[in-house]
C-alpha positions in Angstrom: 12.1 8.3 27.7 10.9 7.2 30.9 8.6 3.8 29.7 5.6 4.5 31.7 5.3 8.0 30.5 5.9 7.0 27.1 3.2 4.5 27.4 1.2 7.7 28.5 2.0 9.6 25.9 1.2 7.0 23.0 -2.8 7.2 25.0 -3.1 10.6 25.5 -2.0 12.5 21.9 -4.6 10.3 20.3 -7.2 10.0 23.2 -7.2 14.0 22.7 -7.7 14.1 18.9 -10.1 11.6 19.0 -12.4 13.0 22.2 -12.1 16.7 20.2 -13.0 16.1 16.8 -15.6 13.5 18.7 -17.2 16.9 19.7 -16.8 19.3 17.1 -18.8 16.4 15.1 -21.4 17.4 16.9 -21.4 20.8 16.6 -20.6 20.6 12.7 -23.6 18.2 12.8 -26.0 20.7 14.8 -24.9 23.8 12.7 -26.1 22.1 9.2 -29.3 20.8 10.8 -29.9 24.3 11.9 -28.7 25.2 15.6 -25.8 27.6 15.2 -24.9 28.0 18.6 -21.6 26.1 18.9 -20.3 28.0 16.2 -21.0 31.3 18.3 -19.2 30.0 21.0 -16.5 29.2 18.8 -16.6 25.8 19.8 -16.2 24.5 16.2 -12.2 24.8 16.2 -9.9 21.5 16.4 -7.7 23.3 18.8 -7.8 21.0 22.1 -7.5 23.9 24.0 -11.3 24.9 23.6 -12.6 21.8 24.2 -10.2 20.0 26.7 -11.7 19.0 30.3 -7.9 18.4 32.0 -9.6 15.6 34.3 -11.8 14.3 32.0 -9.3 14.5 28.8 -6.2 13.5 30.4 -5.9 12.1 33.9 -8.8 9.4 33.9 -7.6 8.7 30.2 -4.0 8.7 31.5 -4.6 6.7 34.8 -7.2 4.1 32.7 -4.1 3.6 31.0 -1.5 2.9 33.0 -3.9 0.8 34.7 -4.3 -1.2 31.5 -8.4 -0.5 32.0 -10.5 0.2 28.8 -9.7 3.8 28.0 -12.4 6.4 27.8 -12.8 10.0 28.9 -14.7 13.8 28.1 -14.3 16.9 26.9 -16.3 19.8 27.9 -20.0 19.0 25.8 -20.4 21.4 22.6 -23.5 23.1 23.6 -26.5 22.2 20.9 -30.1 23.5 20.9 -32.4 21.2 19.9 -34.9 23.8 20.3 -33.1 26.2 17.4 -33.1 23.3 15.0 -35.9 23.0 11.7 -36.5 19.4 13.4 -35.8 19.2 17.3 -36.5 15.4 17.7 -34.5 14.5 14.0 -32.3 16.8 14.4 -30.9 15.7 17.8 -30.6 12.3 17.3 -28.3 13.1 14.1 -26.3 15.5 16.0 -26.0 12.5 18.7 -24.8 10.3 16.4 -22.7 12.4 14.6 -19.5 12.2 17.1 -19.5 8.4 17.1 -19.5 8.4 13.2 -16.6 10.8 13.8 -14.5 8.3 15.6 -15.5 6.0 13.1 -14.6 7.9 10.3 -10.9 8.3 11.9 -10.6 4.9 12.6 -10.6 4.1 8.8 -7.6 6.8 8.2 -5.5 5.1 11.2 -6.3 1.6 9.5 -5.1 3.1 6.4 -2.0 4.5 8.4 -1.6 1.6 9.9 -1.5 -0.5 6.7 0.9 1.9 5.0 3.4 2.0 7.9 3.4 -1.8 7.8 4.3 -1.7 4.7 7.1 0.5 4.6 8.5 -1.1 7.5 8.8 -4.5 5.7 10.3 -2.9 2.9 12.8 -0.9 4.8 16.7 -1.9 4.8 17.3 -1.0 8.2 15.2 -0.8 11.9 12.8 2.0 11.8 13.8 4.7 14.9 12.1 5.6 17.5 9.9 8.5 15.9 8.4 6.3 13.4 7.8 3.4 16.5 6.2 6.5 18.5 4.2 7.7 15.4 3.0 3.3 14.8 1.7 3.2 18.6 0.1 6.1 18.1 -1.6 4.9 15.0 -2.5 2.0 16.7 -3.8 3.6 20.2 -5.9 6.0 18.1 -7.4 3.2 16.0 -9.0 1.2 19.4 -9.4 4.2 20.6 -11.8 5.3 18.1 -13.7 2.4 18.0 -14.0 1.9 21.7 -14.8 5.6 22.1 -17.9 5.2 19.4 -19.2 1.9 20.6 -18.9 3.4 24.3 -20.9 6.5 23.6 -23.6 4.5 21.7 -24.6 2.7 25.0 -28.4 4.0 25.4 -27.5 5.4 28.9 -27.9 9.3 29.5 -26.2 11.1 28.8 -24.4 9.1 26.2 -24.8 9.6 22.3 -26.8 6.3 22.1 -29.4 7.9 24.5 -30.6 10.8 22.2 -30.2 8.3 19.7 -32.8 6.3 21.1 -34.9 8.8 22.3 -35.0 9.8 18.7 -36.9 6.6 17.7 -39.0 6.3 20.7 -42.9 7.3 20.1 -43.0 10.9 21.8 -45.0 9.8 25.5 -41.9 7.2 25.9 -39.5 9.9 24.7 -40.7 12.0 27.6 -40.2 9.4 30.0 -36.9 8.2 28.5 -35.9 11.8 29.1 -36.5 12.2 32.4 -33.3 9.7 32.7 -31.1 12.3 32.3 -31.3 13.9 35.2 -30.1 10.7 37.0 -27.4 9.9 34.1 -24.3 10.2 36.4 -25.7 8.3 39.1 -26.5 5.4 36.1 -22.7 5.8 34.6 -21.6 5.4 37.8 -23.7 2.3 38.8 -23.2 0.7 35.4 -19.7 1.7 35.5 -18.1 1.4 38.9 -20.0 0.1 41.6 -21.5 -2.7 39.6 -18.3 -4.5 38.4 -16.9 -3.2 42.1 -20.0 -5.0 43.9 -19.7 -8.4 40.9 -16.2 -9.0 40.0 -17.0 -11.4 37.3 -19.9 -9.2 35.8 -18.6 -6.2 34.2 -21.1 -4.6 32.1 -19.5 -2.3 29.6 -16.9 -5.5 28.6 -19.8 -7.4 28.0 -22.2 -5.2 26.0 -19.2 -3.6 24.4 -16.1 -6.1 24.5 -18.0 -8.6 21.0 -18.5 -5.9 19.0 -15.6 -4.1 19.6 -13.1 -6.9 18.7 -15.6 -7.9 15.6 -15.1 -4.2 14.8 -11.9 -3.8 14.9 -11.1 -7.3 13.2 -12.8 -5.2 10.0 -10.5 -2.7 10.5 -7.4 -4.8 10.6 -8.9 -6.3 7.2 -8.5 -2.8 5.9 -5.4 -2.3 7.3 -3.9 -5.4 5.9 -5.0 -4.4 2.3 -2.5 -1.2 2.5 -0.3 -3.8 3.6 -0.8 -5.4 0.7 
């Protein structure tokens, strides 16, 4: 297989898992806390298809990667109603944070992968072939994937996660005002994202807010990882 689309191929598989279930989180989260209407869109299923954006799931993803940039991307929003749930203000901040915790949560079973393919690899007798090395980057993609895409969302700019989150804990007169962000939160990603580190090479704002955490993070996870190893 040609190496750069390989390379591709080892981002996007768990780049799509990981933005999808990401989602559906959501949804799962808004349906229990009382807003059903992802459900009646039959947004709740894990088949890609229903969720996938193709420029937001797979070509920025895919070019990010084969630019060796940090590796993020979107699927088309699960709709939620804060409106329809028994607490609107709770209730949205918990649905927010519910997709992060997602890519959390799968983190810890590609650790666990992780950790058990190391192991059988050391114990093998002979070189493992190339599924198994296909299936071991994909383990590992989908592990920093996770973690970078949960850290990434939790940045308190609109529209990400982190902003509900914090508008959430804000008294109710900032919430309003905090709110009102929203309307300007592509023009913010796209400050924060592109023209600042564009305009200040040596300043790049998501590596700095995210880049500590996300290797301490991921050092935990490798500690997890290592006990499968054993």
């Amino acid at each position: 297989m040609n190496e750069t689309l390989y390379q591709a191929l080892t981002f996007i598989f768990p780049l799509v898992f990981a933005i999808v279930f990401h989602e559906v989180a959501h949804g799962w989260a808004a349906k229990a806390l009382g807003d059903p209407t992802a459900a009646t869109m039959g947004r709740l299923s894990l088949n890609p298809f229903r969720h996938v954006d193709p420029v937001g799931t797979i070509v920025v993803p895919g070019l990010l990667a084969l630019a060796q940039g940090p590796i993020f991307g979107w699927a088309k929003p699960v709709p939620v109603i804060a409106q329809r749930m028994r607490n609107p203000r709770l209730g949205m901040m918990l649905s927010a944070a519910a997709g992060p915790a997602a890519n959390f949560g799968m983190a810890i079973f590609a650790a666990i992968g992780i950790g058990l393919m190391t192991r059988a690899f050391a114990d093998a007798t002979s070189t493992p072939g190339e599924p198994w090395l296909f299936i071991w980057a994909n383990l590992n993609n989908f592990l920093v994937i996770n973690i970078f895409l949960a850290l990434f969302n939790l940045l308190p700019i609109p529209p990400f996660d982190g902003s509900h989150i914090v508008e959430g804990l804000l008294p109710e007169p900032l919430a309003r005002h905090y709110a009102g962000l929203r309307r300007y939160g592509f023009m913010l990603v796209l400050i924060v994202l592109v023209m600042i580190p564009w305009l200040i090479p040596s300043f790049n704002p998501v590596a700095s807010l995210i880049g500590p955490p996300f290797e301490w993070v991921t050092a935990q996870y490798l500690s997890l990882a290592a006990v499968f190893a054993g």
